[in-house]
Backbone as JSON, one array per atom type, in Angstrom:
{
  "sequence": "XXXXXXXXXXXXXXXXXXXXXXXXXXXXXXXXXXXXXXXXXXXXXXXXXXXXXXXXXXXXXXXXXXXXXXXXXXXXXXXXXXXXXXXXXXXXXXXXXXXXXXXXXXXXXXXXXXXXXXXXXXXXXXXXXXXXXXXXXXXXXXXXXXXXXXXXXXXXXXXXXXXXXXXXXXXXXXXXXXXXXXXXXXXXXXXXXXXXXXXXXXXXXXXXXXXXXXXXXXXXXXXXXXXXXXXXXXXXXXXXXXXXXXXXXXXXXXXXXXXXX",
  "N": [[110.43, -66.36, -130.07], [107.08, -65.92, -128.54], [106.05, -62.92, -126.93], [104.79, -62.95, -123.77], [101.34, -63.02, -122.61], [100.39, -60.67, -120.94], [102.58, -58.73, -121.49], [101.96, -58.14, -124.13], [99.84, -57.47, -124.26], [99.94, -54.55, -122.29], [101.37, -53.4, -124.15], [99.67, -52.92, -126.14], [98.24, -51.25, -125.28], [99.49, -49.09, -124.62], [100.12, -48.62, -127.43], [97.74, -47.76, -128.21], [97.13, -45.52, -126.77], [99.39, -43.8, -126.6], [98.77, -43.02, -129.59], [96.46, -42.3, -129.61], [97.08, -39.68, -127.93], [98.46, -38.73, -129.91], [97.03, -38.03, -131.97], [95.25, -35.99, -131.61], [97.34, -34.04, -131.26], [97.23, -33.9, -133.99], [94.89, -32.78, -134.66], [94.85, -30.46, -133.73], [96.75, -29.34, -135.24], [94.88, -29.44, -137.7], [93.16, -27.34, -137.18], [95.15, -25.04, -137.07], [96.3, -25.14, -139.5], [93.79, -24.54, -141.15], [93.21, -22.35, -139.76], [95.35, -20.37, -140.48], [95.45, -20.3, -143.67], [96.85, -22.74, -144.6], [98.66, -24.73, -146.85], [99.35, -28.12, -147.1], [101.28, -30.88, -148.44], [101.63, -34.53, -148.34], [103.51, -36.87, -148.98], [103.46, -40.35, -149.4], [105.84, -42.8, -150.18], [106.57, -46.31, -150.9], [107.77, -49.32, -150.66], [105.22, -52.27, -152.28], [102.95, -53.09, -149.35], [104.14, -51.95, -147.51], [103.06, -50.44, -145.73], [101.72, -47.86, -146.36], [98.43, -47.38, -146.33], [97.65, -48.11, -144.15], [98.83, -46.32, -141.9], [98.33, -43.96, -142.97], [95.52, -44.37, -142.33], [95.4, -44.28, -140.09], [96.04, -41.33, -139.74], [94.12, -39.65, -140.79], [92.16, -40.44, -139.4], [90.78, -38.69, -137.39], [89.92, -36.33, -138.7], [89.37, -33.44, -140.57], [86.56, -34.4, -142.86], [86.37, -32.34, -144.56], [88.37, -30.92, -145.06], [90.72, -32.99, -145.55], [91.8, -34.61, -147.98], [92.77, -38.41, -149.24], [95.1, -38.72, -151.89], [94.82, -41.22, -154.16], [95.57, -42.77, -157.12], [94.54, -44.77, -159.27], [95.61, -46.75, -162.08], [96.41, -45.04, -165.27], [94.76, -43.62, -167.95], [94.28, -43.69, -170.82], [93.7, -40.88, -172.29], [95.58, -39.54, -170.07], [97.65, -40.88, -170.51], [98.91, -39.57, -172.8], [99.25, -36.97, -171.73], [101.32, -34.4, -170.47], [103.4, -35.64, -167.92], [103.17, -34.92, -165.47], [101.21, -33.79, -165.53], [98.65, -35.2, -164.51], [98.52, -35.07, -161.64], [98.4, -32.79, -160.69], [95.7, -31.05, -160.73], [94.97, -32.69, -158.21], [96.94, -31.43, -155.91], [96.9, -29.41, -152.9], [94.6, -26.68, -151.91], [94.1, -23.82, -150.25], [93.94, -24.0, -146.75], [93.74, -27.2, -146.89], [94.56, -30.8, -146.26], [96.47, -32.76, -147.71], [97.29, -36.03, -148.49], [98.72, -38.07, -150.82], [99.05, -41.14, -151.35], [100.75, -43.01, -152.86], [102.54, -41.58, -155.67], [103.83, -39.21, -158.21], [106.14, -40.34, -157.84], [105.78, -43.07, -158.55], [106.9, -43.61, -161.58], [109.49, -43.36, -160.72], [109.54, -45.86, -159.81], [107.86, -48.81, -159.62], [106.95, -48.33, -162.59], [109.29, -47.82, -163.56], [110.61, -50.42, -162.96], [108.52, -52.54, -163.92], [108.32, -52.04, -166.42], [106.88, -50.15, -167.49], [106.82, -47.63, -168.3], [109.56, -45.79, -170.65], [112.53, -45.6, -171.77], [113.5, -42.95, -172.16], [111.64, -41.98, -171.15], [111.6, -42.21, -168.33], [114.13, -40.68, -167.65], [113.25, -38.31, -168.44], [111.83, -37.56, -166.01], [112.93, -37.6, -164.23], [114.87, -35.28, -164.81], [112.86, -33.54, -164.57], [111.2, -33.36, -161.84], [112.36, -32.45, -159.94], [112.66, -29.83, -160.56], [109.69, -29.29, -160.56], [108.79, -29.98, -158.24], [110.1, -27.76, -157.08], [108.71, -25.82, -157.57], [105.74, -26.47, -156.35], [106.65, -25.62, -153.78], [107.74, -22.8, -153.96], [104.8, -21.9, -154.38], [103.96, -21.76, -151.91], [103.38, -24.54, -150.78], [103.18, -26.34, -148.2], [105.75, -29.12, -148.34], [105.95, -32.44, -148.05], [108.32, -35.51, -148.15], [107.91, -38.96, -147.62], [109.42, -41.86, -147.25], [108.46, -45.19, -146.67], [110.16, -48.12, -145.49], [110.7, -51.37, -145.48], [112.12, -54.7, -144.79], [113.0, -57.34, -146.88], [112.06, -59.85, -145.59], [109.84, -59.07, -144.09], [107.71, -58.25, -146.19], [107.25, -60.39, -147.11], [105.82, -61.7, -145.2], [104.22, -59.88, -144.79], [102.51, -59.9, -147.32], [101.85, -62.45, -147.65], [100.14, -62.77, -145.66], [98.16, -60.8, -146.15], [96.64, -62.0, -148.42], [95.87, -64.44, -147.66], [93.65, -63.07, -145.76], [90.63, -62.81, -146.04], [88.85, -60.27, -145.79], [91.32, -58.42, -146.76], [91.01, -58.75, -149.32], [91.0, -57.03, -151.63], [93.21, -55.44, -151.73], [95.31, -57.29, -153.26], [96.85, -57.69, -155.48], [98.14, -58.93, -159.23], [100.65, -57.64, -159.23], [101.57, -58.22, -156.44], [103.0, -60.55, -156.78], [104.94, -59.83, -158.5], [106.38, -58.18, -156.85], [107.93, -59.47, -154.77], [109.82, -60.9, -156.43], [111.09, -59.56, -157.75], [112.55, -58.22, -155.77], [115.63, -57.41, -155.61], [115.33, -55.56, -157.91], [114.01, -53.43, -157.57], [114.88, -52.5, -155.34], [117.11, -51.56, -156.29], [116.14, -49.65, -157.9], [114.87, -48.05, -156.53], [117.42, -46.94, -154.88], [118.55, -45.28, -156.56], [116.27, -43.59, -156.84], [116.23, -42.4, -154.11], [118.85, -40.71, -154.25], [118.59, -39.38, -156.8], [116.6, -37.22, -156.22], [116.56, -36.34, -153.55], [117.01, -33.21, -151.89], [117.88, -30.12, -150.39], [115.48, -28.75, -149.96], [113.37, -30.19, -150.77], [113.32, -32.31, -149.3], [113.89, -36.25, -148.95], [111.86, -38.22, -145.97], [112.75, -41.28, -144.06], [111.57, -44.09, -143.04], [111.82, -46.56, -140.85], [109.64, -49.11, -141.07], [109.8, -51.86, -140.56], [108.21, -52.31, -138.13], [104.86, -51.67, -138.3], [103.1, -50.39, -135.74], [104.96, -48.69, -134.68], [105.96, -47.78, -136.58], [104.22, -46.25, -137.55], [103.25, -44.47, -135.4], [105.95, -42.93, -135.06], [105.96, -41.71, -137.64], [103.81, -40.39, -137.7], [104.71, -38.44, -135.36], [107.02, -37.34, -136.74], [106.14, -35.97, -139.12], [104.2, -34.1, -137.34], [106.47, -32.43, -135.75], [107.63, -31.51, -138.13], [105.81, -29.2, -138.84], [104.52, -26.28, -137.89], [102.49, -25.16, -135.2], [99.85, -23.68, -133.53], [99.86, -24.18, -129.72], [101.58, -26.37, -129.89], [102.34, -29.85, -128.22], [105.59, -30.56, -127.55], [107.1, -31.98, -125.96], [105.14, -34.87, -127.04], [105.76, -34.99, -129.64], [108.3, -35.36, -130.66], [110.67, -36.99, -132.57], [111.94, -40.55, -132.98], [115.02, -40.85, -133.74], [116.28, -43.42, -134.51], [114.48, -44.58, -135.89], [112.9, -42.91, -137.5], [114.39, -40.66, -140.06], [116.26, -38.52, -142.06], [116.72, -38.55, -144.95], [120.39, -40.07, -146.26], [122.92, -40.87, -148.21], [125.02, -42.44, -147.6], [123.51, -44.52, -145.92], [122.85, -46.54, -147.73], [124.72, -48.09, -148.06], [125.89, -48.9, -145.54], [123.66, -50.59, -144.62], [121.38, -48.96, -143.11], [119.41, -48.1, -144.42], [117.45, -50.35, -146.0], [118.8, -53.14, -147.82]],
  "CA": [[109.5, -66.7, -128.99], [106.15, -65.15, -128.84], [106.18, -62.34, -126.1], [103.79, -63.27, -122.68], [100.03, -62.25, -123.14], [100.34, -59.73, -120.51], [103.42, -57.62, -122.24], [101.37, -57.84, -125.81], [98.35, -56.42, -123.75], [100.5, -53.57, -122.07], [102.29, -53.2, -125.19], [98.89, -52.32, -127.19], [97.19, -50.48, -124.15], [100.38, -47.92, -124.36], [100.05, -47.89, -128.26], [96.61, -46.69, -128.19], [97.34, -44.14, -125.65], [100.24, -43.03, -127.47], [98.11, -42.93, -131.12], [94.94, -41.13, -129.05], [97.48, -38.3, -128.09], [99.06, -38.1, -131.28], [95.86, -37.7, -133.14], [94.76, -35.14, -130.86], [97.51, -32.66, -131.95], [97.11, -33.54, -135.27], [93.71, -32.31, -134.61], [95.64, -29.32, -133.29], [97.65, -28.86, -136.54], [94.54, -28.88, -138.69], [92.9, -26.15, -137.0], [96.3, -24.38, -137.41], [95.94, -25.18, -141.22], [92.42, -23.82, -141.72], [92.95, -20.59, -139.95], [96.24, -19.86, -141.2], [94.96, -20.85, -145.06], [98.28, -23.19, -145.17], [98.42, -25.75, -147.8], [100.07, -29.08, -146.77], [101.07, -31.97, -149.29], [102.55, -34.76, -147.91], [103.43, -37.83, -149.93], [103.88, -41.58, -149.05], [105.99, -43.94, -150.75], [107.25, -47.42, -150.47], [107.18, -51.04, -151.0], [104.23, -53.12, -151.79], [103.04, -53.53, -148.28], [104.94, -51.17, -146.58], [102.21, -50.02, -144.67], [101.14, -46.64, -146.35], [97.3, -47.28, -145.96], [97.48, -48.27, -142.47], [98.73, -44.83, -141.82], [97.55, -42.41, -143.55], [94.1, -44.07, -142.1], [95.63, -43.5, -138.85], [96.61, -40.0, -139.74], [93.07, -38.64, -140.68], [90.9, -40.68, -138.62], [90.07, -37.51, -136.53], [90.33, -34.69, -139.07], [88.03, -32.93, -141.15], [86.91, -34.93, -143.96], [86.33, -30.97, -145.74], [89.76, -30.0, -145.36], [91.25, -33.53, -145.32], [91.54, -35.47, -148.7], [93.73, -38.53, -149.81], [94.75, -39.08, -153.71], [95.41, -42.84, -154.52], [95.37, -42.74, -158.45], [95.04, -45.45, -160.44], [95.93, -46.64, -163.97], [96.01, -43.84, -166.15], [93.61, -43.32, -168.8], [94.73, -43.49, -172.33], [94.05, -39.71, -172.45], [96.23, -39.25, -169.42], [98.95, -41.28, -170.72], [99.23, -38.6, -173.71], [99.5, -35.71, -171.07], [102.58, -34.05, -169.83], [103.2, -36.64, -167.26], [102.81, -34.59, -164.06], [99.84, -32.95, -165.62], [97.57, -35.86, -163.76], [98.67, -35.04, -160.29], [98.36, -31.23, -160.59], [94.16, -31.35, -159.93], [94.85, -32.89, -156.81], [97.38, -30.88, -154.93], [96.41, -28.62, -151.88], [94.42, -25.52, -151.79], [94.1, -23.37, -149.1], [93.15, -24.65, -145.77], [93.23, -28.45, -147.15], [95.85, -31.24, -145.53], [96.23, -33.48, -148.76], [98.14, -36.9, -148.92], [99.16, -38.85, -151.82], [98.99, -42.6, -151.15], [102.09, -43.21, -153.66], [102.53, -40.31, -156.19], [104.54, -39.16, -159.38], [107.32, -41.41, -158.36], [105.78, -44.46, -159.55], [107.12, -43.54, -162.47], [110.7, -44.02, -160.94], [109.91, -47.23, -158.83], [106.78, -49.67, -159.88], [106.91, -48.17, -163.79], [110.46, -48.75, -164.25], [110.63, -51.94, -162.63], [108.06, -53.59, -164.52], [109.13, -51.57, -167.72], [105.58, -49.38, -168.01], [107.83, -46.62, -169.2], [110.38, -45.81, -171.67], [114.05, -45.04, -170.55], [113.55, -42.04, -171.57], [110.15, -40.96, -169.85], [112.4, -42.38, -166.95], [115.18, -39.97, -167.41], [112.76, -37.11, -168.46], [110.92, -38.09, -165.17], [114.26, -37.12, -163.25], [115.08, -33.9, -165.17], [111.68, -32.23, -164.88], [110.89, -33.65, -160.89], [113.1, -31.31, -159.03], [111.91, -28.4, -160.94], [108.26, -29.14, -160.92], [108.37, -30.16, -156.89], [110.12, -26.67, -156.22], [107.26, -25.09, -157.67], [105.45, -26.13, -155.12], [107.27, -25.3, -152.67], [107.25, -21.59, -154.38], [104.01, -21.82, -154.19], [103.65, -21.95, -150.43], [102.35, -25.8, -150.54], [104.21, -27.27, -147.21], [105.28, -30.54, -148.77], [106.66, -33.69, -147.34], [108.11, -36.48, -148.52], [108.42, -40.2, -146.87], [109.67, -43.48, -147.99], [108.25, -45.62, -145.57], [111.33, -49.12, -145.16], [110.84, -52.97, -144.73], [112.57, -55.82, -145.13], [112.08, -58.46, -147.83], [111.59, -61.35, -144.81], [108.68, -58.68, -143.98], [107.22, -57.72, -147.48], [106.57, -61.45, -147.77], [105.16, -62.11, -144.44], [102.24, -59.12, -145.03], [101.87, -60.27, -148.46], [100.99, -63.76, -147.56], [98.84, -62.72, -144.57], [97.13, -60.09, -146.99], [96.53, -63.07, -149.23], [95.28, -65.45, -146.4], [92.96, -62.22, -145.25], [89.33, -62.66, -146.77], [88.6, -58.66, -145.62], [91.88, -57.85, -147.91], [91.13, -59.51, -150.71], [90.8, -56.05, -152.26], [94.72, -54.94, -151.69], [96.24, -58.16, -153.66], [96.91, -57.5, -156.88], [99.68, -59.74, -159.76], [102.27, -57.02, -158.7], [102.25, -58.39, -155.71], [103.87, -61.33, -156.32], [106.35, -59.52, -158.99], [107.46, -57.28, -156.02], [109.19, -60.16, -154.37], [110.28, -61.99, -157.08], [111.88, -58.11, -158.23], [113.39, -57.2, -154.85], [116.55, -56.63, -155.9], [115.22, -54.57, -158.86], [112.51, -52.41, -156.76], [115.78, -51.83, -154.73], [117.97, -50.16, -157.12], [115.3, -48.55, -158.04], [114.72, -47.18, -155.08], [118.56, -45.99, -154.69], [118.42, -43.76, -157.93], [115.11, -42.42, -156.39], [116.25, -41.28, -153.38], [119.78, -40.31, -154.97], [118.46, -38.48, -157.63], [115.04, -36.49, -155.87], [116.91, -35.95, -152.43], [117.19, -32.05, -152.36], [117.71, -29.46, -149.36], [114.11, -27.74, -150.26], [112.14, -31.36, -150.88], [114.3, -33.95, -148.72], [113.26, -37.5, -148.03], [112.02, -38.6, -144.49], [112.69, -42.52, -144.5], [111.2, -44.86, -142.0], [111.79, -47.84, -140.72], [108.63, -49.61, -141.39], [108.85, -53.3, -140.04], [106.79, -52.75, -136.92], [103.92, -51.11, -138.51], [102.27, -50.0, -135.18], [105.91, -48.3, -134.3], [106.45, -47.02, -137.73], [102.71, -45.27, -137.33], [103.37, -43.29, -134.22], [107.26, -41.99, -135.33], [105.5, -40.92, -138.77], [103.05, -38.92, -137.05], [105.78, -37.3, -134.68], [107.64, -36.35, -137.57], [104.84, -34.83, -139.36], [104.2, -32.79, -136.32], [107.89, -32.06, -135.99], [107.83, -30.82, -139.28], [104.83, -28.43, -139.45], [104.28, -25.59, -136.57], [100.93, -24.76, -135.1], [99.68, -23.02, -132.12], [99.61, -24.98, -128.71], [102.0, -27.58, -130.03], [103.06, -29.91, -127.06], [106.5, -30.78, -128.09], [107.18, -33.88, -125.89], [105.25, -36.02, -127.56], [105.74, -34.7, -131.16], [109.8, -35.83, -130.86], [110.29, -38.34, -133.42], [112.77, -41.55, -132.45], [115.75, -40.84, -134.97], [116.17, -44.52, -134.94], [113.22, -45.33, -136.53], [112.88, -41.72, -138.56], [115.54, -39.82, -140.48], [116.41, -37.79, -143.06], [117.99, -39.82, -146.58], [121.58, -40.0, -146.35], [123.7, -42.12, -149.27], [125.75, -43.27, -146.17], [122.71, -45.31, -145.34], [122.86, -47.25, -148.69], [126.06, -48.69, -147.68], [125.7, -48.98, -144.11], [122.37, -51.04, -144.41], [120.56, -48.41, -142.1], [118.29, -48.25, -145.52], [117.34, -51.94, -145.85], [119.26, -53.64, -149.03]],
  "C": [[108.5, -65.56, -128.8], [106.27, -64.23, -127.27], [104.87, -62.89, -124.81], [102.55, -61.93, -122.89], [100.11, -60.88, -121.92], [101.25, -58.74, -120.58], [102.51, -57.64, -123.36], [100.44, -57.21, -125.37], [98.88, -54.95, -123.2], [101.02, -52.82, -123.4], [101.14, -52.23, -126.1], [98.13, -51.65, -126.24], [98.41, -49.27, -124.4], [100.43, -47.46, -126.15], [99.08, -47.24, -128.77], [96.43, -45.37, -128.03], [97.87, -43.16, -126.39], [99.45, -42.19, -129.06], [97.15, -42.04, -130.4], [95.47, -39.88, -128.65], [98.19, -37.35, -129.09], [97.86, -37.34, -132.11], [95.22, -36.49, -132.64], [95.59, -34.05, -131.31], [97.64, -32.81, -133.28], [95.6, -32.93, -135.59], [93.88, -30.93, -134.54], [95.96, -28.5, -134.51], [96.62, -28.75, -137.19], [93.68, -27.51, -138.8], [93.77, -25.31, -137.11], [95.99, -23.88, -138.91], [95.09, -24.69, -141.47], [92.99, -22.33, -141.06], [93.94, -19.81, -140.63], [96.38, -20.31, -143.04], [96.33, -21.85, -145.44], [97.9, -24.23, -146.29], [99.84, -26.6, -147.66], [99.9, -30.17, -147.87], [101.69, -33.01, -148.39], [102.53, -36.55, -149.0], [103.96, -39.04, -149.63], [104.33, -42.8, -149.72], [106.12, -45.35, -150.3], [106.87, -48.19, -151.13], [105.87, -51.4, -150.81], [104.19, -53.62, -150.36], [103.68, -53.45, -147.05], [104.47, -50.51, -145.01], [101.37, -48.55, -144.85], [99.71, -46.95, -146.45], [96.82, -47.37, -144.59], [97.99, -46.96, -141.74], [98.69, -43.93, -142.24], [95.67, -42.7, -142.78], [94.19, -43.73, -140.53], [95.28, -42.12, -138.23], [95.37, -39.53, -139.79], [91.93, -39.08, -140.02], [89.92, -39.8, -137.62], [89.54, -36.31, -137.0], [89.14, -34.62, -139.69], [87.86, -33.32, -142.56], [86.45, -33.61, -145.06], [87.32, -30.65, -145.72], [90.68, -31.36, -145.78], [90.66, -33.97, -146.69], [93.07, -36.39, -149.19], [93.56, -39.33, -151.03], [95.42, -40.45, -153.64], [95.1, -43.02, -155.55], [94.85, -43.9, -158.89], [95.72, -45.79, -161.51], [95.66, -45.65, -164.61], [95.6, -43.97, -167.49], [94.36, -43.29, -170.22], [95.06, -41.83, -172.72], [94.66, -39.12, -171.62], [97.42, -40.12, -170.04], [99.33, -40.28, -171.6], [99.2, -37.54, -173.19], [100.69, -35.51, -170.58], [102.32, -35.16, -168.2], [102.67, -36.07, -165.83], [101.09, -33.89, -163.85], [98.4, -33.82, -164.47], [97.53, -35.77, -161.92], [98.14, -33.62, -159.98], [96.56, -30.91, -159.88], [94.43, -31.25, -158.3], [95.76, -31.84, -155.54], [96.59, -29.58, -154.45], [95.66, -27.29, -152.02], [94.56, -24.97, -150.55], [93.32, -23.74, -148.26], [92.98, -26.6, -145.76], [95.05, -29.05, -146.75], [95.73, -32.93, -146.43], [97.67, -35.16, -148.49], [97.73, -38.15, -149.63], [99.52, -40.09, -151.5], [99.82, -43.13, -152.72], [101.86, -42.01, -155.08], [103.44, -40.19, -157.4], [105.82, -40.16, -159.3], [107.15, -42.48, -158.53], [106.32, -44.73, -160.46], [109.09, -44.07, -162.04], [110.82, -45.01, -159.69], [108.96, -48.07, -159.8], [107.17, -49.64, -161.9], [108.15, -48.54, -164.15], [110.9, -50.05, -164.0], [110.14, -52.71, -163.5], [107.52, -53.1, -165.9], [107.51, -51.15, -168.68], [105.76, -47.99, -168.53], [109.0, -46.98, -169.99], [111.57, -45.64, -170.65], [113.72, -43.83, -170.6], [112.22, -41.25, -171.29], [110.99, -40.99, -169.17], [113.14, -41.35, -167.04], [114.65, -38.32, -167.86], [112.16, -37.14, -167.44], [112.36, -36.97, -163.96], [114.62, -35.34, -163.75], [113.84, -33.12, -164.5], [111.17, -32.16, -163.19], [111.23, -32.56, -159.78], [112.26, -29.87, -159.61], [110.41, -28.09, -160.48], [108.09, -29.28, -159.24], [109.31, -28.51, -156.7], [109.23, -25.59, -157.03], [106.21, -25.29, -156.95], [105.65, -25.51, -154.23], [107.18, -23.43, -152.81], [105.7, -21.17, -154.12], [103.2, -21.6, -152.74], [103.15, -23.3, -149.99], [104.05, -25.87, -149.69], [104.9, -28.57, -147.66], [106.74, -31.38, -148.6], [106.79, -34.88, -148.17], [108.17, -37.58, -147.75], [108.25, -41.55, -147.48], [109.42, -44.38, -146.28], [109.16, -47.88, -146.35], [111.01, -50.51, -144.74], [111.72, -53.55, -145.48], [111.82, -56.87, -146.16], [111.25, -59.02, -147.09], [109.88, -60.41, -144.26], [107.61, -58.26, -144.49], [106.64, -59.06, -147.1], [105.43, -62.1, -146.39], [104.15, -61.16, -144.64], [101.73, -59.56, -146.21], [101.03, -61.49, -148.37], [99.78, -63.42, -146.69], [97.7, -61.8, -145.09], [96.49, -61.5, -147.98], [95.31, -63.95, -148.38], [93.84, -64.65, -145.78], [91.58, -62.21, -146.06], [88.73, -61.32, -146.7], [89.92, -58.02, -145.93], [92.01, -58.03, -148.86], [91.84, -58.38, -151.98], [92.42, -55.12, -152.45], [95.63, -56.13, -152.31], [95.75, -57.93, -155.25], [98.51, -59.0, -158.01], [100.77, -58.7, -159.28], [103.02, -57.47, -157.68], [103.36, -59.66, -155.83], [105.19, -60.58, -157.13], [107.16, -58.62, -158.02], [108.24, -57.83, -155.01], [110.1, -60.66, -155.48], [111.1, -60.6, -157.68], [112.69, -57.88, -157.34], [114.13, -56.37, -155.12], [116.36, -54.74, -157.32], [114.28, -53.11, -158.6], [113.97, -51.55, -156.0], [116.68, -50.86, -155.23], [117.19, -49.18, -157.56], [114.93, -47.25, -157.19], [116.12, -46.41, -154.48], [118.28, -45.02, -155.3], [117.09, -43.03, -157.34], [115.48, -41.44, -155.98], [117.2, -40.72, -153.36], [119.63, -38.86, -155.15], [117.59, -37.23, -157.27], [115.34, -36.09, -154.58], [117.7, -34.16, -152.39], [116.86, -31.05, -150.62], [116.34, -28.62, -149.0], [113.13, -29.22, -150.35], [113.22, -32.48, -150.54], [113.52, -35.35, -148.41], [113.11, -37.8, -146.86], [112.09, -40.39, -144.76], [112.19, -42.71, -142.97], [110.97, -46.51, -142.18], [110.27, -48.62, -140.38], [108.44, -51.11, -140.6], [108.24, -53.65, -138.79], [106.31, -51.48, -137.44], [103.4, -50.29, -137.15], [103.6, -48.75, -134.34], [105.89, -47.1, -135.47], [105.21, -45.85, -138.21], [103.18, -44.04, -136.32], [104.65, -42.54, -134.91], [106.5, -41.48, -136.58], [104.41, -39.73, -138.41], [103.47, -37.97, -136.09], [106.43, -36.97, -135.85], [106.99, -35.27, -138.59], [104.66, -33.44, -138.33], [105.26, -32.05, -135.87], [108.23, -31.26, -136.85], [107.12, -29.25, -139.33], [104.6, -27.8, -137.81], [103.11, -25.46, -136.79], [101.24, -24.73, -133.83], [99.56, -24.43, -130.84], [100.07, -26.52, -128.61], [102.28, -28.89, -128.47], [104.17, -30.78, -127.6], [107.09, -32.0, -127.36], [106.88, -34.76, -126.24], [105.39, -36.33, -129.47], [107.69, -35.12, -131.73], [109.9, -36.95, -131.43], [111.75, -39.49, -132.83], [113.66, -41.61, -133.71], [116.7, -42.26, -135.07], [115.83, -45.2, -135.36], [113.15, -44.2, -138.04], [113.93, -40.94, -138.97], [115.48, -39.58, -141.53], [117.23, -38.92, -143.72], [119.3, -39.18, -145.96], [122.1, -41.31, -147.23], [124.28, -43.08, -148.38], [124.9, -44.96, -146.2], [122.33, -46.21, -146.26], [123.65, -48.31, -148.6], [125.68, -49.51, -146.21], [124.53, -50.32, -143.43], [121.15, -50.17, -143.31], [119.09, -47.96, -143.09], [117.83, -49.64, -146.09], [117.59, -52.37, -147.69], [118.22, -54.67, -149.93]]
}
């Protein structure tokens, strides 16, 4: 039953509010970032239709589009397929002063690519060896860097897919994958165990989020961001993320369904 028009109007008058003070100390944090030369990565996976464009455009709608850039690759190039595989990401990460995110990132290779068998097994299993190493070189490096698997449900994959579909101003976000990423579930899913399995590490941990209210799963991603990353004049009440919505990977949560099967 559809909620009464005057809760859906309260409802989006308080998530405005909420989003207009979030964005404000992320405004906070990037002046942080420039004076203190930090270098922030932060990287967004998930399901077709998970919602990572809808926030990340959240996330920099305020910031500085000179310090602020985000990488969304493409297909790789014939002469990028014959490169050490991480070699095509390397360009893009952070310099100093810049607050960089990756709109899905080297682990295509162990979700989308092995799914729909655009790698070998063993790229795949050289993909896993070399990942850990090559992300704590970052981290050596001083790059801040975040990961997040952002969480829906099939019954909600297929309801944005259709309504992306149905959308004449998204024409441009429907691609054939989409339909193989229902008709895969199950196989996107295991995939997605061994990910966050194998790449879950006390120095580069997964943040997961529960994703199927997009306008929910926006605000807790930008409290945990700010949660994550100090800067001057934080205000820490509203930067507390809802660890019902946001949390750290745990295998537990494979089992449990608190990671959606």
């Amino acid at each position: 039953m559809e909620a009464p028009k005057e809760h859906r109007v309260s409802a989006k008058r308080h998530y405005k509010e909420e989003l207009h003070q979030l964005q404000v100390e992320l405004v906070k944090l990037q002046r942080h970032i420039i004076r203190k030369n930090d270098k922030i990565l932060v990287i967004l996976e998930g399901r077709d239709a998970a919602g990572k464009d809808g926030s990340i455009k959240r996330i920099i709608a305020h910031l500085s589009p000179r310090e602020t850039r985000v990488v969304a690759l493409g297909k790789p190039s014939d002469r990028e397929e014959s490169q050490w595989y991480f070699q095509r990401y390397v360009p893009h990460l952070p310099a100093a002063q810049e607050f960089v995110f990756f709109n899905r990132s080297w682990y295509n290779r162990a979700g989308v690519e092995k799914v729909m068998g655009f790698c070998t097994d063993a790229q795949y299993e050289e993909f896993f060896a070399e990942v850990t190493d090559f992300e704590g070189m970052l981290v050596r490096s001083d790059i801040r860097f975040i990961k997040v698997y952002l969480d829906i449900s099939k019954h909600e994959q297929k309801r944005r897919l259709k309504a992306r579909k149905d959308n004449p101003l998204k024409q441009w976000k429907t691609s054939p994958i989409d339909e193989q990423a229902v008709k895969r579930w199950e196989d996107y899913s295991r995939a997605r165990d061994v990910m966050l399995a194998r790449t879950h590490t006390s120095f580069t941990p997964w943040t997961i989020v529960d994703a199927d209210d997009k306008k929910i799963a926006r605000l807790q991603l930008i409290k945990g961001l700010l949660n994550r990353l100090e800067y001057a004049h934080k205000d820490t009440r509203l930067t507390l993320p809802d660890q019902t919505i946001l949390f750290d990977y745990d295998p537990l949560y494979l089992e449990n369904g608190r990671i959606k099967p």
